[in-house]
N, C-alpha and C positions, 0 to 999 in steps of 0.2 A: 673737209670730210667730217661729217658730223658720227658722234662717237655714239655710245649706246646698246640697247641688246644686240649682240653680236648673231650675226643670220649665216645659217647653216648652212655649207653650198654641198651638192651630191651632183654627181656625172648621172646618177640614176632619176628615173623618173618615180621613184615614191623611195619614203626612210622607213627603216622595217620598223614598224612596233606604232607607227604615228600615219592618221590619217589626214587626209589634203581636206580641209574646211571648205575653202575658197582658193581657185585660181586668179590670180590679180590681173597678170599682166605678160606680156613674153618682153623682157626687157634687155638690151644690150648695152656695150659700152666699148668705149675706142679710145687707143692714147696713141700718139706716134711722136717720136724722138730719134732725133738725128744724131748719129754716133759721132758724128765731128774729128774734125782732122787727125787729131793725134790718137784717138782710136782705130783709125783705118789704118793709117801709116803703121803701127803696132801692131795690127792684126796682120799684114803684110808682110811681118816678118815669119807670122806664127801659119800663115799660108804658104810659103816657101819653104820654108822648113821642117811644118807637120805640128802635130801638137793643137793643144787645147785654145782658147783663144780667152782670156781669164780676161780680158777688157770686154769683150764683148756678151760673156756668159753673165759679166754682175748689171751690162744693160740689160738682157733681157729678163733677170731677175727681177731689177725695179720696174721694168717695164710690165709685167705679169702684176705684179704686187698692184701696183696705180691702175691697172685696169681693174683687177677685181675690187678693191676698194671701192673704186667709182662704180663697179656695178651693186655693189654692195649697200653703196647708198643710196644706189636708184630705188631699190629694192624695201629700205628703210624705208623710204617718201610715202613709196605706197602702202605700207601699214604690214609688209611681209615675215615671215620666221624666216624662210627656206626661200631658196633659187635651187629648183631642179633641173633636171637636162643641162647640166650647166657644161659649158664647153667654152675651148682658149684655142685659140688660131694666132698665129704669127704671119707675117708677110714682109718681106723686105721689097720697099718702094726704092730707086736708083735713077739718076738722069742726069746728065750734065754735068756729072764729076760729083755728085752727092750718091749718099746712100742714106737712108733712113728705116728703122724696124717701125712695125706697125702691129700690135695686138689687138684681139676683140676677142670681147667675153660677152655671152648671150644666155639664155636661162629662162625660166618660167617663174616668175616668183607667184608663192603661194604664200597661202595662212593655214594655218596648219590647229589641228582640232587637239586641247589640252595640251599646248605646245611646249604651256611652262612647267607643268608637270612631268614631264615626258625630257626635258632638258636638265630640270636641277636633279634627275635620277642620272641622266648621264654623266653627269658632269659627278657625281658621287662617287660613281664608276669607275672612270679614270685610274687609269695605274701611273704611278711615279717612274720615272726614266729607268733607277733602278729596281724596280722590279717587273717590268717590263725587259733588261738584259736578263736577269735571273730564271725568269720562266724560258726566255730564250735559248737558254744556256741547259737548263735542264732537259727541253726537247731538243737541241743537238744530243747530248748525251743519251736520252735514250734511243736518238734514232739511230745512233752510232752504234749501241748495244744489243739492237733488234739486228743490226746489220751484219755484227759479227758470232749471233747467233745461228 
């Protein structure tokens, strides 16, 4: 995976504030991985019994990750800021005593007009984790105050 400007992904089809230059390409990307025996047999238990399935949620975690990555660099190749419309599908493929997950990521990659202008202001922007709880904390409290007025 080639590293570099990092490209914006949006489920929407335009980013408020930045206009689309160039549409490049509608680009996708697939990765499929077989959760293998001792994943299943463990999951097996957490299907009889109920409950979460923590083997199988940190597959399809990396599973997600390695797809958009890969589309990510599709996306690079072609000279793009953004992939919009972007959307993630899962599918479990099964046969013969296997099971395997399957993801796909697809998207529009664009280029995007004053792109880098328009990124090193966001990225200025950014709130730190704590205060980002803080402000959170403050509208609990006043909606809790509006409420018991």
């Amino acid at each position: 995976m080639s590293k570099g400007t990092d490209i914006i992904l949006s489920s929407t089809s335009s980013i408020d504030g930045v206009k689309v230059e160039e549409y490049l390409d509608f680009i996708s990307a697939q990765v499929v991985a077989g959760t293998g025996f001792l994943s299943d047999f463990t999951a097996s238990f957490t299907d009889f019994f109920g409950g979460y399935s923590g083997t199988y949620q940190k597959q399809l975690a990396m599973l997600n990750e390695q797809t958009i990555n890969l589309l990510k660099d599709k996306a690079r190749k072609l000279g793009a800021d953004a992939v919009l419309c972007l959307r993630v599908d899962y599918d479990e493929i099964s046969g013969k005593g296997m099971m395997m997950f399957m993801a796909t990521a697809s998207g529009t990659a664009v280029k995007q007009e004053n792109f880098d202008e328009k990124k090193s202001k966001m990225n200025s922007e950014k709130l730190s984790k704590e205060d980002l709880k803080a402000l959170l904390f403050k509208q609990d409290l006043l909606n809790s105050i509006k409420q018991s007025s």
